[in-house]
C-alpha positions in Angstrom: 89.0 111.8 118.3 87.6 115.2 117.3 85.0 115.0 114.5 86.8 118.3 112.7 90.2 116.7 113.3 89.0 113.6 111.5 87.0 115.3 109.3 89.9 117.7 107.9 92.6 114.7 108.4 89.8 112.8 105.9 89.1 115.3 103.5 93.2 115.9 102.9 94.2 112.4 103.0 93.2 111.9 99.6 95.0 115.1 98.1 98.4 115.6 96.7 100.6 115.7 99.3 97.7 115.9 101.8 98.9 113.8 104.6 102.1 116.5 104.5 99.9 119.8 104.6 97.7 117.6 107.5 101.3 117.2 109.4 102.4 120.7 109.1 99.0 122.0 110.1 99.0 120.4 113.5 103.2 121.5 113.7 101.6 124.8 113.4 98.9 124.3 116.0 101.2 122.7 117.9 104.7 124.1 117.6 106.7 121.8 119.7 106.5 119.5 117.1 107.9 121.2 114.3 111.5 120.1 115.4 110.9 116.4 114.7 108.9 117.4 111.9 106.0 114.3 112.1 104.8 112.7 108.4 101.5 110.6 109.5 101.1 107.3 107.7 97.5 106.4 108.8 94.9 107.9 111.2 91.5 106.3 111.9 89.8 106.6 115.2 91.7 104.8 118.4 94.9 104.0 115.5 97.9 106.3 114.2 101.0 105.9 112.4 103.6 108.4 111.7 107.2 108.7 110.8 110.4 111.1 110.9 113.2 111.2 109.0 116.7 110.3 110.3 118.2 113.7 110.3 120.6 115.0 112.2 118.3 117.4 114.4 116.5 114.2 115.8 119.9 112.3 116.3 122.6 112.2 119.2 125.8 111.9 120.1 125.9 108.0 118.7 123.9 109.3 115.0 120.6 107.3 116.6 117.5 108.7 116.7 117.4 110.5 120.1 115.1 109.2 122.3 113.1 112.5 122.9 112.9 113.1 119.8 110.8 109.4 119.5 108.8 110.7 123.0 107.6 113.7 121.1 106.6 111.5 117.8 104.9 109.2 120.2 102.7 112.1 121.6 102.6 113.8 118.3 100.3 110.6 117.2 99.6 109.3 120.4 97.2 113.0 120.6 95.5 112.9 117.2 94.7 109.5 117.6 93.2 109.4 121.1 
């Protein structure tokens, strides 16, 4: 993982609300993934968590969770943690 991405995940992690502004930092990096809008849980080198909330924009037809909408949180976390 990136030493600044680390680094800034780090020094946030312990604020209020500093896993949130973390989250919609990368969204605005990276905004393909401001539609699932990503919360992380945990990030440590090699390990992430995150979560999204079961809204309708990430749902389908059947009011699951679509599946992209899992693929993108996968690679949302899967990237910061690798």
């Amino acid at each position: 993982m990136s030493s600044r991405v680390l680094g800034l995940y780090r020094s946030l992690e312990r604020r209020p609300l500093g896993r949130w502004l973390f989250s919609r930092l990368v969204c605005i990096k990276a905004p393909y993934f401001a539609g699932i809008a990503p919360r992380i849980v945990d990030l440590r080198p090699g390990h992430g968590e995150a979560t999204i909330a079961h809204r309708r924009r990430v749902s389908n037809h059947l009011g699951t969770v679509h599946a992209i909408a899992l693929c993108n949180l996968a690679e949302f976390i899967g990237g910061l943690a690798t």
